[in-house]
C-alpha positions as CSV (number, residue, x, y, z in Angstrom):
1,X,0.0,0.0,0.0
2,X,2.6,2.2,1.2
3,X,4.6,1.7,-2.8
4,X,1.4,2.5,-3.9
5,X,1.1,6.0,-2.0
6,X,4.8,7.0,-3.1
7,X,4.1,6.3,-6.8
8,X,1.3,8.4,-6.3
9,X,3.4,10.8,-5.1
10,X,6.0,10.9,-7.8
11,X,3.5,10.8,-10.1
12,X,2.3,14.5,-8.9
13,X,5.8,15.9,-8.2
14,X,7.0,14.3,-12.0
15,X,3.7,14.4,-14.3
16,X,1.3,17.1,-12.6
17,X,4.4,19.8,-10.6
18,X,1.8,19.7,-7.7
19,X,3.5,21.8,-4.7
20,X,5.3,19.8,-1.9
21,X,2.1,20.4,0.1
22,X,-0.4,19.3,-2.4
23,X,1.7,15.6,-2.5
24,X,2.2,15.3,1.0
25,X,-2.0,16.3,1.4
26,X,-2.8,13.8,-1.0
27,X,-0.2,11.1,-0.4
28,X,-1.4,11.0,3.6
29,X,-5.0,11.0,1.7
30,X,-4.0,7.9,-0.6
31,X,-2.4,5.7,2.9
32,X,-5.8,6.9,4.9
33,X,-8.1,5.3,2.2
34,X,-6.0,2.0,1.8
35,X,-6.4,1.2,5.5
36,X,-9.9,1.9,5.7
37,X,-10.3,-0.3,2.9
38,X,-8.8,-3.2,4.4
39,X,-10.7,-3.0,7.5
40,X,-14.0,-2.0,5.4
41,X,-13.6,-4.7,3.4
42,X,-11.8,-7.3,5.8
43,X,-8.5,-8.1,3.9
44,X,-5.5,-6.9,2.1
45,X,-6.5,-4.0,-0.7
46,X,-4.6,-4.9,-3.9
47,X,-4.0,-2.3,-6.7
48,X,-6.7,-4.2,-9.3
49,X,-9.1,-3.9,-6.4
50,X,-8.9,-0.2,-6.0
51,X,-10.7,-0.5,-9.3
52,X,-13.9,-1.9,-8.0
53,X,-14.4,0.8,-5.1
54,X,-18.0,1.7,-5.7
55,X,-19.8,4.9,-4.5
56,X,-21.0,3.5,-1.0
57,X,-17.2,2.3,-0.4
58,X,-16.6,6.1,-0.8
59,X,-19.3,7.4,1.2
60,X,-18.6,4.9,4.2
61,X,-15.1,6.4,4.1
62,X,-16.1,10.2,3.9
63,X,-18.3,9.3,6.6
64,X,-15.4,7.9,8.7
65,X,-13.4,10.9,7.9
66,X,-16.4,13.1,9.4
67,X,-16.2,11.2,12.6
68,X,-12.5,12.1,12.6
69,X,-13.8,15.7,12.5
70,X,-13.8,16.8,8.9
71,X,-15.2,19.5,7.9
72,X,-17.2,20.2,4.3
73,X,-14.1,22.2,2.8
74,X,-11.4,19.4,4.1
75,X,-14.2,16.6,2.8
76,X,-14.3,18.2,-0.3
77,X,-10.3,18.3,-0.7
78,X,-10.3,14.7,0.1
79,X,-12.9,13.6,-2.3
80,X,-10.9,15.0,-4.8
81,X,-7.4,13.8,-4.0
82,X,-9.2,10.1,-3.3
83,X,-10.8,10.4,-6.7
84,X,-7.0,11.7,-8.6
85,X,-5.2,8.8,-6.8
86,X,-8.3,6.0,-8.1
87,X,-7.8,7.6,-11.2
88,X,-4.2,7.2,-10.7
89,X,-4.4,3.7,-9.5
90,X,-6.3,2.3,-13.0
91,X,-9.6,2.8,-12.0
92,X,-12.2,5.7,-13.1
93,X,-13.6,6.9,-9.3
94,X,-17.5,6.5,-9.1
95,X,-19.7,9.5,-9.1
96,X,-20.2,11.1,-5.5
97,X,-21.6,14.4,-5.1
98,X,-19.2,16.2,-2.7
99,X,-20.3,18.3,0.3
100,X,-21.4,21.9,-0.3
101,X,-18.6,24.2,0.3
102,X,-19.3,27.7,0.6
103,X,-16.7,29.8,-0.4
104,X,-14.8,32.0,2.3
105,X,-14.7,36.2,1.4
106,X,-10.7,36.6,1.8
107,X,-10.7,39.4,5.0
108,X,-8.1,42.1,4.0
109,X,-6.1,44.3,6.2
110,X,-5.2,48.0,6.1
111,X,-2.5,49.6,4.1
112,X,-1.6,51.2,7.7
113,X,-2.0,47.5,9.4
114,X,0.6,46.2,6.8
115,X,2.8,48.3,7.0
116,X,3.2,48.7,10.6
117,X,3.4,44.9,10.9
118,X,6.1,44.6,8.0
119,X,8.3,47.2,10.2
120,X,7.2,45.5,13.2
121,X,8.6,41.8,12.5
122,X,11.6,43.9,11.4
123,X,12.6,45.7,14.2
124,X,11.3,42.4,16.6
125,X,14.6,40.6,14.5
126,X,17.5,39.2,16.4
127,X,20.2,40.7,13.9
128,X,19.9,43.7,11.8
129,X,19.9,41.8,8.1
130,X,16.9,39.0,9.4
131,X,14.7,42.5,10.4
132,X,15.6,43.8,6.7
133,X,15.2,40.4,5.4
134,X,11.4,40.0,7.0
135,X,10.7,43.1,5.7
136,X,11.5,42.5,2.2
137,X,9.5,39.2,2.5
138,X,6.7,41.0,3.7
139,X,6.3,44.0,1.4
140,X,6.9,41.6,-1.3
141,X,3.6,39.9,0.1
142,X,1.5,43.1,0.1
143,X,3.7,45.0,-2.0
144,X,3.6,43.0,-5.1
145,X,0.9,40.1,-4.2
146,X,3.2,36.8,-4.1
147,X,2.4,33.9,-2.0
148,X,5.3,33.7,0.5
149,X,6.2,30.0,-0.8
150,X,7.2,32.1,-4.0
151,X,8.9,35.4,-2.1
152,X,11.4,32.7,-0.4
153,X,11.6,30.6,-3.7
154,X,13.0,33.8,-5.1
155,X,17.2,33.5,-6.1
156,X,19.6,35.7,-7.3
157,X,18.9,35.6,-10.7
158,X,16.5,38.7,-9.9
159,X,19.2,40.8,-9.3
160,X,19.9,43.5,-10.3
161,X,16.3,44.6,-9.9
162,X,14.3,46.3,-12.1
163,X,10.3,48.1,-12.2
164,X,9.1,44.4,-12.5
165,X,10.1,40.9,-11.2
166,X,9.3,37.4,-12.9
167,X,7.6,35.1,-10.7
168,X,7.4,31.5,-10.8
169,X,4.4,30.3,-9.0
170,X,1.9,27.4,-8.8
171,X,2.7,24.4,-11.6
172,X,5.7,26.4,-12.3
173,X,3.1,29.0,-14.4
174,X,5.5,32.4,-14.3
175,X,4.2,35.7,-14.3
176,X,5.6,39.2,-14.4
177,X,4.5,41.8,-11.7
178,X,5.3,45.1,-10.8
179,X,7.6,45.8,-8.4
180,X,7.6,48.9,-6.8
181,X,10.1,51.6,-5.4
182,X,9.6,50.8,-1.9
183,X,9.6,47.4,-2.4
184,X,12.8,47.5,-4.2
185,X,14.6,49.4,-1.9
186,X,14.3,46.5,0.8
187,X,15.1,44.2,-0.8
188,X,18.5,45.8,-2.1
189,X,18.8,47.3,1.7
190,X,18.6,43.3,2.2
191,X,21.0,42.4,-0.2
192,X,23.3,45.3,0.9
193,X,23.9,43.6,4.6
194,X,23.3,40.0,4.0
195,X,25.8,38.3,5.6
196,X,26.0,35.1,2.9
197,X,26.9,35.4,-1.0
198,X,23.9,35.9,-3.3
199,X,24.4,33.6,-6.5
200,X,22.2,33.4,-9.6
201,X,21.3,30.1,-9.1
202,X,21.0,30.2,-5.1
203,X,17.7,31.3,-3.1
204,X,17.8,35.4,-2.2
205,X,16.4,35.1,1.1
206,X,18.1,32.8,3.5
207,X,17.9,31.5,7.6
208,X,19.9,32.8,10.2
209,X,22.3,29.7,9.5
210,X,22.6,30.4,5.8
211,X,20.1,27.8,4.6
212,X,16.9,28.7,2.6
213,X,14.7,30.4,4.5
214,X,11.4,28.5,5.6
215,X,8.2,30.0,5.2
216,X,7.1,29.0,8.4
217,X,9.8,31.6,9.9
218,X,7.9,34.1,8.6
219,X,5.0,33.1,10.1
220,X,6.0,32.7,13.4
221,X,7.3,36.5,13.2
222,X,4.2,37.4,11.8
223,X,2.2,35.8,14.5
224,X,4.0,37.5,17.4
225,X,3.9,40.9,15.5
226,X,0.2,40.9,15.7
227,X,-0.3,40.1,19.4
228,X,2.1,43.4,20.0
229,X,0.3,45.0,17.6
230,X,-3.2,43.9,18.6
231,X,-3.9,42.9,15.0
232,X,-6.8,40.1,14.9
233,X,-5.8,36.9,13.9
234,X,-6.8,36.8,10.4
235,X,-3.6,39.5,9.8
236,X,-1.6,36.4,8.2
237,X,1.4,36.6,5.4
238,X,-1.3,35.4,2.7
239,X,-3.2,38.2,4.3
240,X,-1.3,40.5,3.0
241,X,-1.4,39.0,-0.5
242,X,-5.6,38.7,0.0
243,X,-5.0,42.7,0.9
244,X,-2.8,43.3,-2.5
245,X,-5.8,42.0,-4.5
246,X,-8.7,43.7,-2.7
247,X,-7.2,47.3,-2.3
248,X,-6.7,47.1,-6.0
249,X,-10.1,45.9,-6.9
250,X,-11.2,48.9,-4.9
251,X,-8.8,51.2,-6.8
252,X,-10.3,50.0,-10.1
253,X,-8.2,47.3,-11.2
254,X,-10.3,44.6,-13.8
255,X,-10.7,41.5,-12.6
256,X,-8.3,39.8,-15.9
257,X,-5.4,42.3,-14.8
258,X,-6.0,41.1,-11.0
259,X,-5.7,37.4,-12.5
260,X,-2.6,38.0,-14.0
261,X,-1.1,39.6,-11.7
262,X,-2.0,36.7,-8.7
263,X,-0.9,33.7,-10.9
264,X,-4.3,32.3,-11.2
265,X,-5.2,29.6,-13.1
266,X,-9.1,30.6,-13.8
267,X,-10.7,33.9,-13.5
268,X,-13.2,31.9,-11.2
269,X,-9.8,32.1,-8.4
270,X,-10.2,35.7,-9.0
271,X,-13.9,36.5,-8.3
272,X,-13.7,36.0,-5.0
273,X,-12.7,39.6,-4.4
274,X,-15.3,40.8,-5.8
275,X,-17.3,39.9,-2.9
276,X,-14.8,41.5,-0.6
277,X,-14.9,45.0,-2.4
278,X,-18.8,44.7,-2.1
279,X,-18.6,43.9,1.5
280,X,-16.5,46.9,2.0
281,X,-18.9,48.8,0.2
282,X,-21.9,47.5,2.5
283,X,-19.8,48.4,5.8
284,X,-18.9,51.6,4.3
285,X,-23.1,52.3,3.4
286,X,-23.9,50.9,7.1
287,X,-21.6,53.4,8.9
288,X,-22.1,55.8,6.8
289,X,-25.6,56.6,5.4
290,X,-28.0,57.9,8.1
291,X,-31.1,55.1,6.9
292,X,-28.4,52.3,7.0
């Protein structure tokens, strides 16, 4: 079972450049299914039986996963990797109806509240080149819209920097975005006092120790910036991506030109702030107008 799940695995990291969280999510997903098979059906599963899963194999096992306390979005991601790794395994997966998912409005923060937690996390740094480090992480983030898995994917071949930057985001689809003069500055005031060599072909941003630097670094920093800062917890690094987006839908940017700019895949990704300028607008009308 367990060769069966790694195969899997390769086979999204070779054929389908799914992100290292996407294979570990849906490898764990492909092991979870195998053993409740066995015990479900009271023996070893072999790959040619994987094609003879029917619908109410499927439901038993979403309905185990809900007694594990899944929710409708996490059933929903697991119906689909269950149904890629069938499809994976030889077998066509039979037609289930997954649970309603309705779809989250992205909650933005402040120009003011990102900024202040950018300089924040900076001046909260143990060394002087971390603080301008986190900083040009961060304004990259709200700054320029990246997911932080691309800002510390970034290498030295973006130097020497110019108004834009090429990104290389999700199934290595790269995208050009503008990169603006503040944003620019830290990262050359980074570059300026990093204590390791920057090469073309090694990452930009690295760990205290030299190595690349791990997002979750940056969320940690992020984390205890708020607290001081009394920021709620929704104030996250893709927070400030969710805020890049929305503060540019408010200042008139089309909704193609927002796709473009966020690496989507479908323009459907991209609707989703159009709810969060309209909820704006409705907070703005109930504060505001005297009938409200």
């Amino acid at each position: 079972m367990q060769d069966l799940a790694l195969a899997f695995a390769d086979h999204l990291r070779r054929d389908r450049r799914r992100s290292a969280h996407t294979i570990r999510a849906y490898q764990a997903t492909a092991e979870r299914l195998m053993g409740f098979l066995e015990g479900h059906w009271g023996g070893p599963v072999l790959p040619e039986g994987l094609k003879l899963v029917s619908s109410a194999d499927l439901r038993a096992y979403l309905a185990h996963r809900r007694g594990e306390g899944l929710g409708n979005a996490s059933a929903a991601r697991e119906l689909s990797a269950v149904r890629g790794f069938l499809a994976f395994a030889g077998g066509a997966a039979p037609r289930l109806k997954g649970p309603r998912v309705k779809k989250g409005v992205p909650r933005p923060v402040s120009p003011d509240e990102a900024v202040s937690l950018a300089e924040d996390v900076a001046e909260d740094a143990a060394e002087p080149w971390i603080g301008a480090r986190d900083l040009a992480v961060l304004l990259l983030l709200y700054g320029a819209g990246l997911r932080i898995s691309e800002a510390t994917g970034l290498t030295g071949a973006i130097l020497p920097l110019g108004e834009t930057l090429s990104v290389t985001g999700k199934r290595d689809k790269t995208r050009i975005v503008p990169l603006l003069p503040q944003v620019r500055e830290a990262i050359m005031a980074y570059v300026a006092i990093c204590p390791w060599p920057i090469s073309r072909d090694a990452v930009l941003f690295r760990g205290a120790k030299g190595g690349p630097l791990a997002p979750a670094i940056i969320r940690r920093a992020v984390q205890a910036a708020r607290t001081r800062l009394g920021l709620p917890e929704r104030t996250t690094p893709h927070a400030l991506r969710h805020s890049f987006a929305t503060h540019l839908l408010g200042r008139g940017a089309d909704l193609r030109a927002l796709q473009e700019l966020l690496g989507h895949a479908s323009l459907s990704s991209t609707q989703i702030y159009t709810a969060v300028d309209a909820a704006h607008l409705l907070d703005v009308y109930r504060s505001a107008h005297p009938r409200a």
